[in-house]
N, CA, C and O atoms as a DFTB+ gen file, in Angstrom:
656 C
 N C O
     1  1       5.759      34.834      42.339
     2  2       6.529      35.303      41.200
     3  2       7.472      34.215      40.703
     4  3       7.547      33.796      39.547
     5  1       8.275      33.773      41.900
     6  2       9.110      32.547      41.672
     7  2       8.328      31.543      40.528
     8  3       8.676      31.414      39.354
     9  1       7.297      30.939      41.127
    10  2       6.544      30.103      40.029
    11  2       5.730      30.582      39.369
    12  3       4.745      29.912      39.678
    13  1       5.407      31.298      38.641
    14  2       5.248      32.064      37.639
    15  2       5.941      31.848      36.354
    16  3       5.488      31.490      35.267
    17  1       7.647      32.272      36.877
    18  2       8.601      31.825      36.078
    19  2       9.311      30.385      35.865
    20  3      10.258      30.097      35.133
    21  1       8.601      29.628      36.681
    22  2       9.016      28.117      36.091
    23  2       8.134      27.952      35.143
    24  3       8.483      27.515      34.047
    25  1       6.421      28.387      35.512
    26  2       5.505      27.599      34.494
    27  2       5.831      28.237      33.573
    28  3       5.565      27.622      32.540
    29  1       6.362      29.342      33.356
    30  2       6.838      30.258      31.967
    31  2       7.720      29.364      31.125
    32  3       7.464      29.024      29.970
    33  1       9.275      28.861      32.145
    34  2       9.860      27.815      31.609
    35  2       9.637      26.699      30.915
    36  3      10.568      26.412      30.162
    37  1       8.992      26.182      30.907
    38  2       8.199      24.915      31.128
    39  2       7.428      25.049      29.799
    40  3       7.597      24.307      28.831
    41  1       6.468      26.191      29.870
    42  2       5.370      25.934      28.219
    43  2       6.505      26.509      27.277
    44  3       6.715      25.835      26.268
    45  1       7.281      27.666      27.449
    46  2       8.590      28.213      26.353
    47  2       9.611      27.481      25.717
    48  3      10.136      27.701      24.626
    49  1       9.968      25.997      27.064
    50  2      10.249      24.623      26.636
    51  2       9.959      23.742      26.151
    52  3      10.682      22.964      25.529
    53  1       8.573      23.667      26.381
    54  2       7.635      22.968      25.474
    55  2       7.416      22.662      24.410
    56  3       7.377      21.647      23.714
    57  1       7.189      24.236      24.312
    58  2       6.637      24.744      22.506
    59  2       7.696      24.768      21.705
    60  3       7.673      24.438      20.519
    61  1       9.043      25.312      22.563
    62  2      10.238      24.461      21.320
    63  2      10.270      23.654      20.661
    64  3      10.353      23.578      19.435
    65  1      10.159      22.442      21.996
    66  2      10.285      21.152      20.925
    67  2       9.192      20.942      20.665
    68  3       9.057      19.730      20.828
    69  1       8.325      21.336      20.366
    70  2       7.202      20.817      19.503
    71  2       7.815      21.290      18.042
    72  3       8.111      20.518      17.130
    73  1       7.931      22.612      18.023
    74  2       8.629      23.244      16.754
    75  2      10.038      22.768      16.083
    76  3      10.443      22.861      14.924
    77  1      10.604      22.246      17.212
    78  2      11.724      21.441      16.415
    79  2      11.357      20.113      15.529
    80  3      11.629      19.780      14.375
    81  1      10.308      19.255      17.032
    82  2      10.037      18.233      16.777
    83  2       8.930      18.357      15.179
    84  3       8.472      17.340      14.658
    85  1       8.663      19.806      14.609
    86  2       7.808      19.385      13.248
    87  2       9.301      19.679      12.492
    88  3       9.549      18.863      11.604
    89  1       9.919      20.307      12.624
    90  2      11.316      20.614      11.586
    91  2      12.223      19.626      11.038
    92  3      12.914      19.684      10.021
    93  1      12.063      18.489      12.108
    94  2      13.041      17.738      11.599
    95  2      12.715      16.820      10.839
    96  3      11.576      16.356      10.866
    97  1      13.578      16.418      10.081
    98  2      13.496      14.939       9.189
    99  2      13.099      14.112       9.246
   100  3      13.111      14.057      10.475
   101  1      12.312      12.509       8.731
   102  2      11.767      11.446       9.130
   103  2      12.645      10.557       9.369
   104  3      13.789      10.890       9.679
   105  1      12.393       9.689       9.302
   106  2      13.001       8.625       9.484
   107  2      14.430       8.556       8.887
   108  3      14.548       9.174       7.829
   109  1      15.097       8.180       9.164
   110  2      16.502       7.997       7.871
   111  2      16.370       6.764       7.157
   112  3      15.538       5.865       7.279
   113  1      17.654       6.934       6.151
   114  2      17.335       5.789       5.252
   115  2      15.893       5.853       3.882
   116  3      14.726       6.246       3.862
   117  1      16.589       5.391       3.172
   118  2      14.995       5.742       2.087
   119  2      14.054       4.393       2.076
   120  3      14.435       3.254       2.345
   121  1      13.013       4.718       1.780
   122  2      12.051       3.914       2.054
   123  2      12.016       3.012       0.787
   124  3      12.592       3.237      -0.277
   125  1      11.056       1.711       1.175
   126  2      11.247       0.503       0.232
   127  2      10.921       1.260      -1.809
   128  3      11.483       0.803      -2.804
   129  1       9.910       2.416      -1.803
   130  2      10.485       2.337      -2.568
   131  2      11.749       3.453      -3.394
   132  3      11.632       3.966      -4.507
   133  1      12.442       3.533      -2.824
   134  2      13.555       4.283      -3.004
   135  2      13.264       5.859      -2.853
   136  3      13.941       6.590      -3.575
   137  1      12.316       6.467      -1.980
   138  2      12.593       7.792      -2.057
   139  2      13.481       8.192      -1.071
   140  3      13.711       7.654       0.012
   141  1      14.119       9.535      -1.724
   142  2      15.111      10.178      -0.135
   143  2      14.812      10.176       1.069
   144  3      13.629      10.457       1.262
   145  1      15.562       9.916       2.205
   146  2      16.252      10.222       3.211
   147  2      15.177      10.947       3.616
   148  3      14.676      11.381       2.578
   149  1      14.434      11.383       4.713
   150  2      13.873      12.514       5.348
   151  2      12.522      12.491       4.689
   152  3      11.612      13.012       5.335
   153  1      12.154      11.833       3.183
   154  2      10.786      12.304       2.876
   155  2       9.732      11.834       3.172
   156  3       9.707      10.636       2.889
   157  1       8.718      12.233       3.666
   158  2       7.393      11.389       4.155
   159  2       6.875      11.194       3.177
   160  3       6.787      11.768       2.092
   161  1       6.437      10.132       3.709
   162  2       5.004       9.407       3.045
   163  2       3.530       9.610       4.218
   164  3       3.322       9.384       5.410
   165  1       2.634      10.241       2.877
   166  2       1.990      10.422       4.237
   167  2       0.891       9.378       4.731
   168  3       0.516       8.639       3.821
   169  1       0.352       9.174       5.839
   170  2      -0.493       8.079       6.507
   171  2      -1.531       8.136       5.775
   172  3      -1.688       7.189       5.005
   173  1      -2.251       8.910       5.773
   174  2      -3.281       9.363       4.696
   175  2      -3.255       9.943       3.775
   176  3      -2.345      10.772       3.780
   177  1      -4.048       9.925       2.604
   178  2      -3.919      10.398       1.540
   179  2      -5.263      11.064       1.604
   180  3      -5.167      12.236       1.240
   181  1      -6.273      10.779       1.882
   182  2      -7.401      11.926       1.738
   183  2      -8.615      10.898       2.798
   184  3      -8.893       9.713       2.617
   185  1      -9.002      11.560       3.578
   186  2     -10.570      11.095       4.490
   187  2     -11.792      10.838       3.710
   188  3     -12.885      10.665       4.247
   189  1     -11.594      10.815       2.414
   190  2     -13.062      10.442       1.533
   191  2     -12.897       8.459       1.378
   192  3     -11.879       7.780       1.511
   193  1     -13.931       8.137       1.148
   194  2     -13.932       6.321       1.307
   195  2     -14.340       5.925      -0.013
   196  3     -15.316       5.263      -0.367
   197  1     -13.128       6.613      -0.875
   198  2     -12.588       6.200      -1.855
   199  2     -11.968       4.664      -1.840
   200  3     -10.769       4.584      -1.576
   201  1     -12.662       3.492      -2.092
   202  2     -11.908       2.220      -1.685
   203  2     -11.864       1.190      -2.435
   204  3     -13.049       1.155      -2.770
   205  1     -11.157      -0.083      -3.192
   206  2     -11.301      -0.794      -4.099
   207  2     -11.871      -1.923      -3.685
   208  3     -11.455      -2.446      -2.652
   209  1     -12.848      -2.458      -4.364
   210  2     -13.977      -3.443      -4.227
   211  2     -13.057      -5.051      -4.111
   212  3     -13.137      -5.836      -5.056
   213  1     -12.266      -5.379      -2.940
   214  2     -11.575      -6.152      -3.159
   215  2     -11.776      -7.959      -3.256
   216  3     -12.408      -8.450      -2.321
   217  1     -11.457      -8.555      -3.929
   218  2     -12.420      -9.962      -4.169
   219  2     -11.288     -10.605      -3.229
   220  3     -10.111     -10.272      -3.092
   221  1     -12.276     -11.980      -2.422
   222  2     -11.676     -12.254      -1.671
   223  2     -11.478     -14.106      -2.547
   224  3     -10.527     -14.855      -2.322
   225  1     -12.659     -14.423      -3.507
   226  2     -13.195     -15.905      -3.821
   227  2     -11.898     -15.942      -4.776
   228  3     -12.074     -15.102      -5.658
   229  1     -10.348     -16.764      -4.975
   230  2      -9.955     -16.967      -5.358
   231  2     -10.510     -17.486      -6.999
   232  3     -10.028     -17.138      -8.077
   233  1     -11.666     -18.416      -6.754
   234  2     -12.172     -18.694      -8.232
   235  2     -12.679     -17.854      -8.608
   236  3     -12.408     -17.327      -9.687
   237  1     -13.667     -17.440      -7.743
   238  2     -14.813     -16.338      -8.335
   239  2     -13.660     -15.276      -8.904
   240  3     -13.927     -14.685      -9.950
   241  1     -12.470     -15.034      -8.290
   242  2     -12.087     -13.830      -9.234
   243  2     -11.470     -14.087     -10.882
   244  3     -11.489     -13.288     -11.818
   245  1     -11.076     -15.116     -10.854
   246  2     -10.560     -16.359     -11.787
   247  2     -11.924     -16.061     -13.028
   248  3     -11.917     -15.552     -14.149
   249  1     -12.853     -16.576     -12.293
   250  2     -14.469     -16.408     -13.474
   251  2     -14.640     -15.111     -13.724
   252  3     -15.043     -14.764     -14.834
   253  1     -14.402     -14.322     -12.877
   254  2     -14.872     -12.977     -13.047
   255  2     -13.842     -12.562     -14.647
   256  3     -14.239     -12.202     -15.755
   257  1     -12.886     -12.733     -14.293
   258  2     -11.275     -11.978     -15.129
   259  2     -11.685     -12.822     -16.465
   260  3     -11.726     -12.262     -17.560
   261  1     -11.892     -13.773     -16.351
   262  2     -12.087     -15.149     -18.144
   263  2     -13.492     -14.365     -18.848
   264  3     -13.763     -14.037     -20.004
   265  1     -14.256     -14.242     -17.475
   266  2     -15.394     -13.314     -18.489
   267  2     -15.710     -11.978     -18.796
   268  3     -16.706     -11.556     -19.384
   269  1     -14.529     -11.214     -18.224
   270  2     -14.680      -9.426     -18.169
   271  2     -13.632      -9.466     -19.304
   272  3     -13.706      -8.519     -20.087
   273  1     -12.433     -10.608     -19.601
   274  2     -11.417     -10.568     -20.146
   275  2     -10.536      -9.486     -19.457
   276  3     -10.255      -8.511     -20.154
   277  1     -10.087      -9.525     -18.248
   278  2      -9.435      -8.448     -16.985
   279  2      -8.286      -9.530     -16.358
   280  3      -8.439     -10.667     -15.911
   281  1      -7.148      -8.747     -16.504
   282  2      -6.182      -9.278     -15.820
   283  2      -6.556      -9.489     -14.327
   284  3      -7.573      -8.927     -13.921
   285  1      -5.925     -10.144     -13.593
   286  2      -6.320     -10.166     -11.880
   287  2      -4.536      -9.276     -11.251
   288  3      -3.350      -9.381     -11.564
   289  1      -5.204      -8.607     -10.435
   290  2      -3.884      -7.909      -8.911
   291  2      -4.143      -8.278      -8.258
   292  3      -5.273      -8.164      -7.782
   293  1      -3.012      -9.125      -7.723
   294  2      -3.077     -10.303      -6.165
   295  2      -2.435      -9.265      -5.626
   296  3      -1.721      -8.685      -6.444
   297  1      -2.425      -8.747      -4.376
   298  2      -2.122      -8.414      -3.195
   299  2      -1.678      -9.476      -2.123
   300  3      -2.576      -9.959      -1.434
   301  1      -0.555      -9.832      -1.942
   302  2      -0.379     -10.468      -0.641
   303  2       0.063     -10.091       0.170
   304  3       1.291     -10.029       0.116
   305  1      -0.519      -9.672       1.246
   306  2      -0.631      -8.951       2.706
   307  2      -0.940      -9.962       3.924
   308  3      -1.590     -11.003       4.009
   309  1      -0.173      -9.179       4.842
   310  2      -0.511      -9.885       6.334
   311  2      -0.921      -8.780       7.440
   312  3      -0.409      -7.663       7.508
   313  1      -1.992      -9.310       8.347
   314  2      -2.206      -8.161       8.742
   315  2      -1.319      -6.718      10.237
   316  3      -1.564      -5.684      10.857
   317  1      -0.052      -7.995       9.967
   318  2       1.284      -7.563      10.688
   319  2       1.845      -6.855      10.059
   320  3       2.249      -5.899      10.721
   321  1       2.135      -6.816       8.914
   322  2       2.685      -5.727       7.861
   323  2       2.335      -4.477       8.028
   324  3       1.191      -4.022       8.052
   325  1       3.829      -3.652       8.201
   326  2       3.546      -1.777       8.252
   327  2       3.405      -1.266       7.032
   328  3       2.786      -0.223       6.824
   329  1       4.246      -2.303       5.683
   330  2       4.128      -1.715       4.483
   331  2       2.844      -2.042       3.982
   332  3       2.320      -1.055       3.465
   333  1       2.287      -2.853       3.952
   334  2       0.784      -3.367       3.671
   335  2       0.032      -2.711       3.926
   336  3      -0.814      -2.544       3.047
   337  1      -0.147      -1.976       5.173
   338  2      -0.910      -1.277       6.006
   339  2      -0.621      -0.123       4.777
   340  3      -1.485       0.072       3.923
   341  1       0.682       0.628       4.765
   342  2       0.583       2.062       4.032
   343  2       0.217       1.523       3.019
   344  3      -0.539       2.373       2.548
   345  1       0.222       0.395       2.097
   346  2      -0.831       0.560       0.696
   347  2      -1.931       1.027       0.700
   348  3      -2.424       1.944       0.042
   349  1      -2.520       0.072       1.829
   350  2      -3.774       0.071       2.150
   351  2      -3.934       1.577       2.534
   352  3      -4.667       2.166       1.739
   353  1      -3.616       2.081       3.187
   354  2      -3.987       3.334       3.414
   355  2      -3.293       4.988       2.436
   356  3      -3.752       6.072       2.794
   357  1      -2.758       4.968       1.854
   358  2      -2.208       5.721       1.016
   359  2      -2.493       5.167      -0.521
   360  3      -3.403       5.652      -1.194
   361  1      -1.618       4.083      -1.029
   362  2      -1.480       3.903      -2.840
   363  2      -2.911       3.382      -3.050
   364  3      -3.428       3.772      -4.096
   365  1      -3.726       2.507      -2.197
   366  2      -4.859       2.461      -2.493
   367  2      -6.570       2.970      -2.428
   368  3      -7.626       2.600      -2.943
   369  1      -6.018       4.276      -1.256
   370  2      -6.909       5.298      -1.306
   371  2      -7.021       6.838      -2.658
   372  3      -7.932       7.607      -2.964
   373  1      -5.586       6.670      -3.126
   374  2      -5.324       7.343      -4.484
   375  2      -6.903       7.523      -5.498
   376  3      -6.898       6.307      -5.689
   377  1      -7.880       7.881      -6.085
   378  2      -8.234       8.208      -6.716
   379  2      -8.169       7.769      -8.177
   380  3      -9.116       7.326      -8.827
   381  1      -6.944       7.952      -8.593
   382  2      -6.524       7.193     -10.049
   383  2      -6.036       5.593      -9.494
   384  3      -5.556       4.931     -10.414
   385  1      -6.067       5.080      -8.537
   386  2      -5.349       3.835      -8.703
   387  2      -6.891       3.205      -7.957
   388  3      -7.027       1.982      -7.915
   389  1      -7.953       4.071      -7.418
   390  2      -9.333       3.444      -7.043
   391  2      -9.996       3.080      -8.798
   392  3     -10.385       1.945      -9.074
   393  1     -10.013       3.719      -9.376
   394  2     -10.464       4.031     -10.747
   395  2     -10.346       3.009     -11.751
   396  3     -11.237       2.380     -12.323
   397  1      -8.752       2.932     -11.900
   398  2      -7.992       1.710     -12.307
   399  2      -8.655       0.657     -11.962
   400  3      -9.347      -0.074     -12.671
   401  1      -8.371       0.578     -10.575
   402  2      -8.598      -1.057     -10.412
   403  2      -9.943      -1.549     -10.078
   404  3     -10.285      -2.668      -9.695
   405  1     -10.717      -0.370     -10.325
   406  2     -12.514      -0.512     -10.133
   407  2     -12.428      -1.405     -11.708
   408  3     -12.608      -2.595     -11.971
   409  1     -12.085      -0.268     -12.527
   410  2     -12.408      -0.345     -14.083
   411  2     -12.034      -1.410     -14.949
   412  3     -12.837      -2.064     -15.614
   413  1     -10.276      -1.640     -14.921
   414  2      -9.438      -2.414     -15.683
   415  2      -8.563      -3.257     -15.198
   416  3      -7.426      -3.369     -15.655
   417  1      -9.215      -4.215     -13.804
   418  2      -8.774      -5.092     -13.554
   419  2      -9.373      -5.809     -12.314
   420  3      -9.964      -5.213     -11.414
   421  1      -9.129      -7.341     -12.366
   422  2     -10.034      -8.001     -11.007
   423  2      -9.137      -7.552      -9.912
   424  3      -8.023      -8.075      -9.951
   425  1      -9.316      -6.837      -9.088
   426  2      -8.341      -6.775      -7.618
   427  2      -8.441      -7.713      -6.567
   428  3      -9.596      -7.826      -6.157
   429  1      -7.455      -8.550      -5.895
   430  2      -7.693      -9.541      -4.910
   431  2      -6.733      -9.335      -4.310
   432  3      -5.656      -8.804      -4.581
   433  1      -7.528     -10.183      -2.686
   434  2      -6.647      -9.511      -1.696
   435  2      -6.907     -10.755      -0.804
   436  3      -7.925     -11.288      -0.362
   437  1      -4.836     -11.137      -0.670
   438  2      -4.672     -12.301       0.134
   439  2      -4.143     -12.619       0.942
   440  3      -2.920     -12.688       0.821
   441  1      -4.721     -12.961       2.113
   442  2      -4.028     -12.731       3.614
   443  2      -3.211     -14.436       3.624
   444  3      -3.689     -15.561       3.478
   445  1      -1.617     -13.880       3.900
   446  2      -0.783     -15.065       3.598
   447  2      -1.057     -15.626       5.097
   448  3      -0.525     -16.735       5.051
   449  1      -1.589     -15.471       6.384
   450  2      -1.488     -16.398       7.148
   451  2      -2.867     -17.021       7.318
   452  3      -3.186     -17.721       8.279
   453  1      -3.511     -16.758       6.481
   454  2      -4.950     -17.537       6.396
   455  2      -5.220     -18.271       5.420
   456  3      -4.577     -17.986       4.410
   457  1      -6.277     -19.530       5.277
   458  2      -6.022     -19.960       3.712
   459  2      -7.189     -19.320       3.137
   460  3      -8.055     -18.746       3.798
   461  1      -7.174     -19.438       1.948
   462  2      -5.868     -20.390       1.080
   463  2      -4.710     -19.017       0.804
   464  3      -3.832     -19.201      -0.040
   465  1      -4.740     -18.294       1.203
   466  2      -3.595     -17.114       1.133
   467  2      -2.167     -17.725       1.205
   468  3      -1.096     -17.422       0.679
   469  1      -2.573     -18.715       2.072
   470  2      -0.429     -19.402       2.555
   471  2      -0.718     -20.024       1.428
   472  3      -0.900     -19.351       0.413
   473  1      -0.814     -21.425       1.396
   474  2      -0.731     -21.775       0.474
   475  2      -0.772     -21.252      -1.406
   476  3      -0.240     -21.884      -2.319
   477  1      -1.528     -20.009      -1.531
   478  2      -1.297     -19.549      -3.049
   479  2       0.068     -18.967      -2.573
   480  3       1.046     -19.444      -3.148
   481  1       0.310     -17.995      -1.601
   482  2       1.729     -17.322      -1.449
   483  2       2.823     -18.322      -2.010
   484  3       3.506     -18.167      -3.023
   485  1       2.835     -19.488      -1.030
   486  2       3.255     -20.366      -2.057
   487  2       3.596     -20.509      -3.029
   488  3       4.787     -20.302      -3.262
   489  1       2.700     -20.939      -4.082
   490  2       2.458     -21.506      -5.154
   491  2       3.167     -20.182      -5.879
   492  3       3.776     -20.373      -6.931
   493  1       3.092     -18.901      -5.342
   494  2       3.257     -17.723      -6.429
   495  2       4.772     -17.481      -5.900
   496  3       5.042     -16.280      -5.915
   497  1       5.528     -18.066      -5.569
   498  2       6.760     -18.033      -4.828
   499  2       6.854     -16.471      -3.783
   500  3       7.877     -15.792      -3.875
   501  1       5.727     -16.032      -2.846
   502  2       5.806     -14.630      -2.117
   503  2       6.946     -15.034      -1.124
   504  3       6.675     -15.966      -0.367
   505  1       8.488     -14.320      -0.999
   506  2       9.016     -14.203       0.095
   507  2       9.241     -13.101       1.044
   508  3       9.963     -13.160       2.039
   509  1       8.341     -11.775       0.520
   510  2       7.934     -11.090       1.187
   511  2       6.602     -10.431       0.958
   512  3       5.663     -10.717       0.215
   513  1       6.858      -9.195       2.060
   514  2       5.648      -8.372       1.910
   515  2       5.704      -6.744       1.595
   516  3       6.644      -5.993       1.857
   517  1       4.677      -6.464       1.078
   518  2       3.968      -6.543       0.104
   519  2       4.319      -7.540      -0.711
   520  3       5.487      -7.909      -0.833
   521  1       3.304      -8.067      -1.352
   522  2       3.807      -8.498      -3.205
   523  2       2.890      -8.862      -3.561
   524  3       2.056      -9.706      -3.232
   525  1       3.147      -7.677      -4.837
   526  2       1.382      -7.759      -5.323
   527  2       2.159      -8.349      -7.087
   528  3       3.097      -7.915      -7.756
   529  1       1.037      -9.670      -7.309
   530  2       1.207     -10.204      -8.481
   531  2       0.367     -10.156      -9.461
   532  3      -0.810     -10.223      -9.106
   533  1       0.599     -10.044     -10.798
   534  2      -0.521      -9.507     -11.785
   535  2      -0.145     -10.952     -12.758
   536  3       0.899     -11.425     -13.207
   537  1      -1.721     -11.377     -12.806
   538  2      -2.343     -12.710     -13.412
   539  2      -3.027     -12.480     -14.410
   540  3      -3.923     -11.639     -14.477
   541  1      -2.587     -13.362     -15.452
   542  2      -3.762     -13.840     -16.903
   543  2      -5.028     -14.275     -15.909
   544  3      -5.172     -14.723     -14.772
   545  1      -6.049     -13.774     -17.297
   546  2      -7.331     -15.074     -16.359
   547  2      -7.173     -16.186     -16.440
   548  3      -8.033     -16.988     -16.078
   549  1      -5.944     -16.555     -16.973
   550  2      -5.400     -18.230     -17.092
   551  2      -4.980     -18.440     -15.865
   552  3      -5.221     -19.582     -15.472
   553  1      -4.257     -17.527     -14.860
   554  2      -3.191     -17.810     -13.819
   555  2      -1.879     -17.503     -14.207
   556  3      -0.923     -17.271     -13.467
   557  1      -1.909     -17.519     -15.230
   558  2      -0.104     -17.483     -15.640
   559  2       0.177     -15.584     -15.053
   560  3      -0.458     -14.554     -15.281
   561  1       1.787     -15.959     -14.017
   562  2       2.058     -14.497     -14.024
   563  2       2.928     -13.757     -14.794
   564  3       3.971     -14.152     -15.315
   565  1       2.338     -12.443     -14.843
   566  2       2.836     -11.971     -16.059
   567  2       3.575     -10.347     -15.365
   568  3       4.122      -9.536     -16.111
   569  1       3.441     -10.134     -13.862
   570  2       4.395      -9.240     -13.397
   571  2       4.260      -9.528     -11.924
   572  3       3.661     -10.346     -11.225
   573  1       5.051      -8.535     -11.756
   574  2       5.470      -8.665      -9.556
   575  2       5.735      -7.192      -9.251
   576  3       6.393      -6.304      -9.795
   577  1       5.159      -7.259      -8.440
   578  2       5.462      -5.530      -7.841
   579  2       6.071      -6.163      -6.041
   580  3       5.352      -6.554      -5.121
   581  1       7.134      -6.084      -6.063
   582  2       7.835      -6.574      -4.490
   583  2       8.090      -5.713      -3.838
   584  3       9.158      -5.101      -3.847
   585  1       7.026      -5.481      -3.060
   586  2       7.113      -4.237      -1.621
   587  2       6.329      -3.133      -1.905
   588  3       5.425      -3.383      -2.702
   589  1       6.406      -1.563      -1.359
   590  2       5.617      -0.786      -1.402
   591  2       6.039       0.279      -2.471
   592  3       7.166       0.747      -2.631
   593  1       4.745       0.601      -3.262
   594  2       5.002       1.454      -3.889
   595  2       3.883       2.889      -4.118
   596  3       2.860       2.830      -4.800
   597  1       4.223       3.765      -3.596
   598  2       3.887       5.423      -3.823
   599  2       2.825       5.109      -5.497
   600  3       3.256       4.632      -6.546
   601  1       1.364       5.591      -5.187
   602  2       0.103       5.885      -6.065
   603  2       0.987       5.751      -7.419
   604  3       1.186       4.650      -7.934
   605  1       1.457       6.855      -7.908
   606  2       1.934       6.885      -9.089
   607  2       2.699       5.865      -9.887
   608  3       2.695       5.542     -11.075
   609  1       3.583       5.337      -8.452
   610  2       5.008       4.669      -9.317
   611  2       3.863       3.318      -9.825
   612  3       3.795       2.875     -10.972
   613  1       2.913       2.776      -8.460
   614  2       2.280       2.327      -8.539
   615  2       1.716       1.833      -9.714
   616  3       1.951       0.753     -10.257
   617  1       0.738       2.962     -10.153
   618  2       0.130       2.726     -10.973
   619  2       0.652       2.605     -12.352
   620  3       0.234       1.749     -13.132
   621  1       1.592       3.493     -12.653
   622  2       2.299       3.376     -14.054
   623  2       3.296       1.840     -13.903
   624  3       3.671       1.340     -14.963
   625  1       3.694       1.138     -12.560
   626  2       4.196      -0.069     -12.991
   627  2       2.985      -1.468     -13.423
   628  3       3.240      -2.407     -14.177
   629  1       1.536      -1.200     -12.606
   630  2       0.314      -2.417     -13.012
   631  2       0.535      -1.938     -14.336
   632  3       1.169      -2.758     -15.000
   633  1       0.225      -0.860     -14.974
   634  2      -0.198      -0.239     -16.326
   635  2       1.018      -0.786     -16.973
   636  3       0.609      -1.918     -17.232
   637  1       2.017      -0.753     -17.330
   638  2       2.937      -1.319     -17.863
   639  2       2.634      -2.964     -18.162
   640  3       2.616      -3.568     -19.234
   641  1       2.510      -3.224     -17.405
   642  2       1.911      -4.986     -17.138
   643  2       0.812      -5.338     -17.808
   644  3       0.953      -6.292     -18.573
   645  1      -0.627      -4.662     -17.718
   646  2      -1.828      -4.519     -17.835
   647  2      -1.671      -4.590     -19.441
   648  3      -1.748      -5.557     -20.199
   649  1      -1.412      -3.163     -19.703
   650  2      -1.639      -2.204     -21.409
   651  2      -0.830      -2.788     -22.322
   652  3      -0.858      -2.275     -23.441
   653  1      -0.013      -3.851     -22.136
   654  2       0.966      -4.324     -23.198
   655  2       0.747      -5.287     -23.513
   656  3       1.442      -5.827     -24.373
């Protein structure tokens, strides 16, 4: 009987904090890109392999953009990055921002500790991470998105860049 009522203790203790542990708040502090205190972002955004066709040939994307007439989105990522990682797995599993950047623009993706990734990071002045830069098919840049940003904010800041 005695132990009976410990293992009783024990799962009734348990299952508390499990129930607390879903109640409470995330992380503190708001995230890079400015949402409140407590709100998640979630790891996933949906299990379908919804994914953007990402060019890796610095020129080839260069030729591609002069002859589609398509701006280029540099991505510069490392594969140490937690915020990189949630693009990759959240703003760029999005649906409207797969669509986008299938449709109306070259997407590239550049790992700053490999080349030529360091070296363009470089050249594009990256002092952190994320930073995704939006290019003429000339090269000339014509916006910066610095750090992580949530599908939407996302997409309405390339589009701003892009559509004007």
């Amino acid at each position: 009987m005695k132990r009976r009522w410990r293992l009783g203790t024990v799962f009734v203790s348990g299952a508390a904090v499990l129930v607390l542990a879903g109640l409470a708040p995330g992380c503190g502090g708001g995230g890079p890109s400015g949402e409140p205190a407590g709100s998640a972002v979630p790891a996933v955004v949906s299990h379908d392999t919804l994914e953007i066709d990402w060019e890796t040939d610095w020129d080839g994307a260069f030729e591609r953009a002069r002859g589609e007439k398509k701006f280029i989105v540099v991505d510069f990522y490392a594969d140490w990055c937690v915020w990189c990682r949630r693009l990759d797995t959240t703003t760029y599993r999005n649906p409207e921002v797969v669509k986008f950047m299938s449709e109306k623009v070259i997407p590239v993706k550049m790992d700053v500790e490999a080349r030529p990734g360091k070296a363009l990071a470089n050249r594009y002045g990256v002092d952190g991470l994320p930073t995704i830069v939006i290019l003429s098919p000339e090269g000339e840049e014509i916006g910066r998105i610095p750090g992580y940003l949530r599908a939407d904010d996302f997409l309405a800041t390339v589009r701003k860049f892009v559509e004007s």
